[in-house]
KOLMAR-195720 format. One record per residue (C-alpha): x, y negated, z; residue number from 1; residue in one letter; chain. Coordinates in Angstrom, 2 decimals. Each point is the difference from the previous one (the first is absolute). Last residue first. Layout:
BEGIN
c1 c2 c3 resi resn chain
X Y Z NUM a A $
...
! end
This chain:
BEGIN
c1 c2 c3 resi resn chain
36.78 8.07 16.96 261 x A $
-2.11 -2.08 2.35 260 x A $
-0.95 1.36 3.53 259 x A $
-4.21 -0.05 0.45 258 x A $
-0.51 -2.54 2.75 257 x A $
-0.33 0.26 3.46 256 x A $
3.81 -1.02 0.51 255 x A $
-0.86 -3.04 1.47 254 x A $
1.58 -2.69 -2.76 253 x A $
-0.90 2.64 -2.55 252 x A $
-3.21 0.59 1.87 251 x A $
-0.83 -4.15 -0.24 250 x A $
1.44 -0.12 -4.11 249 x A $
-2.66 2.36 -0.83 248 x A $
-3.25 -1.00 1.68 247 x A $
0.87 -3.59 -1.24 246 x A $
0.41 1.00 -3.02 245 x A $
-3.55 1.76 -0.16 244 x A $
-1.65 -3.19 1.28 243 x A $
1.94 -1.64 -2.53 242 x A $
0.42 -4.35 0.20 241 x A $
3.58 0.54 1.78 240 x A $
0.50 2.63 -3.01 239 x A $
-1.21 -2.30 -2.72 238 x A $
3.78 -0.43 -2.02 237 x A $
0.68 3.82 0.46 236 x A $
3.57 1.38 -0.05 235 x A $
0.17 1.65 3.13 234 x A $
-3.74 1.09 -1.00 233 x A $
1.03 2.08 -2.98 232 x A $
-2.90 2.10 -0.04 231 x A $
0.91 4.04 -0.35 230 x A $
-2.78 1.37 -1.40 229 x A $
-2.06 -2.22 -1.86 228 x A $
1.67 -2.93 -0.15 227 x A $
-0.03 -3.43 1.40 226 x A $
2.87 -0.83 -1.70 225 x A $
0.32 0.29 -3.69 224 x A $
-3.16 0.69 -1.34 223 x A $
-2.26 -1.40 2.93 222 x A $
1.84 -3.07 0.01 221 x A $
-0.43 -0.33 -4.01 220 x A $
-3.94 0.16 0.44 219 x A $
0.25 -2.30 2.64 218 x A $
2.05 -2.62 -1.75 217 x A $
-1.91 0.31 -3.87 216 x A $
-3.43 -0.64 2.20 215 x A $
1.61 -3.17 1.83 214 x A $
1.67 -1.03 -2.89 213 x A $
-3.05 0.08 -2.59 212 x A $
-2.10 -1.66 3.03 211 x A $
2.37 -2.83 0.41 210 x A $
-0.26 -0.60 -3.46 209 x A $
-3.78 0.27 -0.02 208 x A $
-0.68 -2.04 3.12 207 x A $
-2.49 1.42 2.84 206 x A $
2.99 2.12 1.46 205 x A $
-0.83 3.89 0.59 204 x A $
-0.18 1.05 3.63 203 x A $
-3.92 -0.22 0.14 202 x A $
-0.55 1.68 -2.69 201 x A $
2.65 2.71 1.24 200 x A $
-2.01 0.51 3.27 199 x A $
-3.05 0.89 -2.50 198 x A $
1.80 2.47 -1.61 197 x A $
1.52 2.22 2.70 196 x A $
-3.18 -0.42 2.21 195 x A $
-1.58 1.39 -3.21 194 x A $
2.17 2.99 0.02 193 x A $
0.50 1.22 -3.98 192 x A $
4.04 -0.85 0.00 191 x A $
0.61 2.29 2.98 190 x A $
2.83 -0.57 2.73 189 x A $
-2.73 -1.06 2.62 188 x A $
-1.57 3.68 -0.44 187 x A $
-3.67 -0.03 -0.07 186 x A $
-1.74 0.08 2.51 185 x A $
-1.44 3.89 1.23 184 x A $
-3.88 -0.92 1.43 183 x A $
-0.61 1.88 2.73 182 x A $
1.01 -2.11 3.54 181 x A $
0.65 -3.49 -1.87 180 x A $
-3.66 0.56 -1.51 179 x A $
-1.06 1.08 3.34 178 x A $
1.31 -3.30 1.73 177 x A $
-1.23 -2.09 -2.34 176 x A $
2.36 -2.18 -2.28 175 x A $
1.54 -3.12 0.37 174 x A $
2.54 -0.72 -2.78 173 x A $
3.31 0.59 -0.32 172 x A $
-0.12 3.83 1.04 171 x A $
3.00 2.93 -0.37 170 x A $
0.03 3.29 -0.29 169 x A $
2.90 1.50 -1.02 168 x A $
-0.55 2.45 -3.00 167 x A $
2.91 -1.26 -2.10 166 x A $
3.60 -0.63 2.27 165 x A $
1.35 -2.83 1.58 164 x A $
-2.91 -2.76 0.32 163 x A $
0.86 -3.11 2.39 162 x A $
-2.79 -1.56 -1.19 161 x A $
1.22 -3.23 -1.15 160 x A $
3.43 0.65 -1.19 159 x A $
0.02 3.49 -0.71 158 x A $
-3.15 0.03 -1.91 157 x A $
-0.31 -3.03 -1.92 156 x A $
4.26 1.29 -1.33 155 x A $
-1.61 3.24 -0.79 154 x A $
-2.85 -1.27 -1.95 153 x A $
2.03 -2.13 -1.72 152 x A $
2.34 2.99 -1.06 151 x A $
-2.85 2.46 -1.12 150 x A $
-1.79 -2.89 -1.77 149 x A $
-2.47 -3.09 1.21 148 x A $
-0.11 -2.76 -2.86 147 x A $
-1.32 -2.67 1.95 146 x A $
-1.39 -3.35 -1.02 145 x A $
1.23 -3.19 -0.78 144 x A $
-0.24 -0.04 -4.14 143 x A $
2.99 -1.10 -1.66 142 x A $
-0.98 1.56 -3.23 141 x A $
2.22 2.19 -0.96 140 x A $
1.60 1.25 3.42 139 x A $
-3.38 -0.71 1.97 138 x A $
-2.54 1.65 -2.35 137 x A $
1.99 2.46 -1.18 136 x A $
0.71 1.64 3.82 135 x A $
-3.65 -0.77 0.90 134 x A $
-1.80 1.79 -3.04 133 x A $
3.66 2.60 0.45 132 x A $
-1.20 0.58 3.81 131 x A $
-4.00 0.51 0.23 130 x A $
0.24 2.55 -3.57 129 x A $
0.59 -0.91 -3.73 128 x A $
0.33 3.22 -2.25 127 x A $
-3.07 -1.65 -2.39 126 x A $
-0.90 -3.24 1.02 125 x A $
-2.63 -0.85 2.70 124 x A $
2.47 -0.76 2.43 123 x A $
1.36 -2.84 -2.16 122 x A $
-2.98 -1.89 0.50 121 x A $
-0.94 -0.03 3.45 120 x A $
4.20 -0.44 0.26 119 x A $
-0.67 -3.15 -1.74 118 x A $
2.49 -1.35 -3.07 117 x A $
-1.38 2.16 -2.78 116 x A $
1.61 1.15 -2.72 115 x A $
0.35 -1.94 -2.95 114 x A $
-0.72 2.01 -3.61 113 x A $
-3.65 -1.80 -0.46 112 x A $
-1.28 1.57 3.14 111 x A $
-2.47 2.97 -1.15 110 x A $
1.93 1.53 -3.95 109 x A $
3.55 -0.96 1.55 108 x A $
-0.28 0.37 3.79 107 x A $
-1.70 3.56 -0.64 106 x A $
2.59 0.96 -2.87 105 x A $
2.93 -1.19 2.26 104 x A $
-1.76 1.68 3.30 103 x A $
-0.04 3.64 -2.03 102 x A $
3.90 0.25 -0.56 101 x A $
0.42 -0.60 3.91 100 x A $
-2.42 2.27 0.56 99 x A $
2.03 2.55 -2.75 98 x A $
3.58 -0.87 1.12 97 x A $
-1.05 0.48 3.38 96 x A $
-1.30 3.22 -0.12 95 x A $
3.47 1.20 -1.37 94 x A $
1.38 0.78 3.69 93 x A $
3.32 0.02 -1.27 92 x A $
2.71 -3.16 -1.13 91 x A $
1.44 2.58 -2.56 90 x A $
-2.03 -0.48 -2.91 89 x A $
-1.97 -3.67 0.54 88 x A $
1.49 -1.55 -3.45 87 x A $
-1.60 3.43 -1.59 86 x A $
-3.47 0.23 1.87 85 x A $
-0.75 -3.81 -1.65 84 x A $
0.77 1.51 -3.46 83 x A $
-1.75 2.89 0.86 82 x A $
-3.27 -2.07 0.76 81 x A $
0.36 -1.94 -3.38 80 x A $
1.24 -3.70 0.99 79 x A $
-3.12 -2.83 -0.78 78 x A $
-0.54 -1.10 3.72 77 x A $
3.91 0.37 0.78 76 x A $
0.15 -2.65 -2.55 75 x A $
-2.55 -2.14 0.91 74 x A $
1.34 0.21 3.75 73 x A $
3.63 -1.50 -1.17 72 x A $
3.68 1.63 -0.88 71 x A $
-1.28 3.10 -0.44 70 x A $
3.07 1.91 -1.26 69 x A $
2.82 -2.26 1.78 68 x A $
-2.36 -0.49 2.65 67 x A $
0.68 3.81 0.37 66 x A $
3.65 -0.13 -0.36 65 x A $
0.26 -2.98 2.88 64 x A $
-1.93 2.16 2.22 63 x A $
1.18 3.32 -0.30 62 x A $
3.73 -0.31 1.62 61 x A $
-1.09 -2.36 2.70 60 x A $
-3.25 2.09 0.86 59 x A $
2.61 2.99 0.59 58 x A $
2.01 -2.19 2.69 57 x A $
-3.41 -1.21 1.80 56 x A $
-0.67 3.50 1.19 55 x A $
-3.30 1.21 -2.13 54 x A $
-3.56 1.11 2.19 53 x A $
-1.41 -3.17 -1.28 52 x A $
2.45 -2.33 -1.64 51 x A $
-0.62 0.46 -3.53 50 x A $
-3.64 -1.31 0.34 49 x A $
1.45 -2.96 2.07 48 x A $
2.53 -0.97 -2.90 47 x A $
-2.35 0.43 -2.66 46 x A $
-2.59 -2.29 2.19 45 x A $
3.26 -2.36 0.25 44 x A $
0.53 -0.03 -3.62 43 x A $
-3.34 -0.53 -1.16 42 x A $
-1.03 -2.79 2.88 41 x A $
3.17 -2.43 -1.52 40 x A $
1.38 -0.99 4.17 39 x A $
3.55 0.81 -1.10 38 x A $
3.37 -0.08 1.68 37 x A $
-1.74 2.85 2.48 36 x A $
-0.51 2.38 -2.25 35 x A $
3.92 0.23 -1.65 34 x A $
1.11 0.82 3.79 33 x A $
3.25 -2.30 1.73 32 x A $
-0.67 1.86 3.82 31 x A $
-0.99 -2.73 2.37 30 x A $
2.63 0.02 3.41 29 x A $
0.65 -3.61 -0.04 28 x A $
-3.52 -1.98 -0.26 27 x A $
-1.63 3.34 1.03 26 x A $
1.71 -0.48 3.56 25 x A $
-1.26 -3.27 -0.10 24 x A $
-3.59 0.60 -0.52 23 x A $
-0.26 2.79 2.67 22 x A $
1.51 -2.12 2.68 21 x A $
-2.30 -2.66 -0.82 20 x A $
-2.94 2.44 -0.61 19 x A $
0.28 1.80 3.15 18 x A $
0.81 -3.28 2.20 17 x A $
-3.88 -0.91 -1.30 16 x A $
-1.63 3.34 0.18 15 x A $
1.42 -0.04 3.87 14 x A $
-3.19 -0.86 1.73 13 x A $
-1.86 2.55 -2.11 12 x A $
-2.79 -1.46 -2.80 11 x A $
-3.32 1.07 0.31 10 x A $
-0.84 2.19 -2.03 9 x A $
-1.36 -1.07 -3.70 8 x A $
-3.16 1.53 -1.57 7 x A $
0.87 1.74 -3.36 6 x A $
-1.75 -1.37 -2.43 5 x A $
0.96 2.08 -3.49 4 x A $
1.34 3.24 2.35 3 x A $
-0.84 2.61 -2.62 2 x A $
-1.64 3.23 0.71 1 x A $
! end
């Protein structure tokens, strides 16, 4: 179900120090990426298409050769099927190719070639789910809203709940005792929890730019730091803001902690 109106959290006492520090770490730890030196909507829904389920150093090998091929949405829109299934060969999971082959006909015969700037809109396009209407919307378009992925979701999580590990219930909102009682929540490390989503409405900045950073700077945290496994929170520029951090660094300074290797 898409998130077109998600209703905003409120806000966390520290979403303001979380964003500054956030924000200039991405100002000097930013990996150079062809998709983000553009904001043309083709290129950076190609880019977000080849992205899912792909590590970012096989994207940077297909991407260039595919706009190469379909250098614009009218052409992709025209390209034979196996033409399209060629320039994909290699990248996997071949679904893509074909929704992502389907949205350039739809955007071309039903919105005049342009695709649409709203995530109510984009969500309605073939292959487009909750995070890539969001993720195109604000890297192409300048839009502030979320784009909530795997890493963002982890980053939300950690910091503001304190999640470690899927399946730990947590609660943002009030609920009713019996619904906290029998109700499993769901996991503050996954991309489809509301509370997830609505706290990162809040957290996004109102102004476009500041948006495209913010959303770029979180998603890029959660790739290189704040990792799945092993987080790098030595080298984290949020920790002091991270409820999960904070749990960290106090049993390595007690000796509660897990021992690093």
């Amino acid at each position: 179900m898409a998130r077109t109106s998600t209703p905003r959290a409120r806000k966390p006492a520290s979403a303001q120090a979380f964003t500054r520090k956030l924000l200039a770490w991405w100002a000097r730890a930013a990996r150079d990426l062809p998709w983000r030196r553009t904001r043309d909507p083709y290129r950076v829904l190609v880019s977000e298409f080849m992205l899912q389920q792909t590590q970012v150093n096989r994207v940077t090998e297909y991407y260039p050769r595919f706009l190469d091929r379909f250098p614009d949405l009218e052409t992709l829109a025209r390209a034979r099927p196996r033409a399209v299934r060629e320039a994909w060969d290699g990248l996997g999971y071949y679904a893509r190719a074909s929704n992502l082959h389907a949205l350039a006909r739809v955007v071309s015969r039903d919105h005049d070639g342009k695709l649409p700037d709203v995530p109510e809109e984009l969500v309605k396009l073939p292959g487009v789910g909750p995070y890539t209407a969001g993720a195109v919307a604000t890297f192409a378009y300048e839009k502030p809203v979320p784009a909530v992925d795997t890493n963002v979701a982890r980053v939300i999580g950690r910091v503001f709940f304190g999640g470690e590990g899927r399946g730990k219930r947590f609660a943002t909102a009030k609920r009713k005792p019996a619904e906290r009682r029998n109700v499993p929540l769901p996991s503050p490390l996954s991309p489809s929890s509301s509370d997830v989503w609505q706290l990162a409405s809040a957290l996004v900045p109102k102004t476009g730019k500041r948006a495209w950073k913010f959303n770029q700077a979180i998603m890029e945290l959660g790739a290189l730091i704040c990792v799945a496994r092993k987080p790098k929170c030595g080298e984290c520029p949020v920790q002091p803001n991270c409820k999960t951090g904070r749990r960290a660094q106090l049993g390595r300074e007690t000796g509660d902690g897990r021992r690093e290797r």
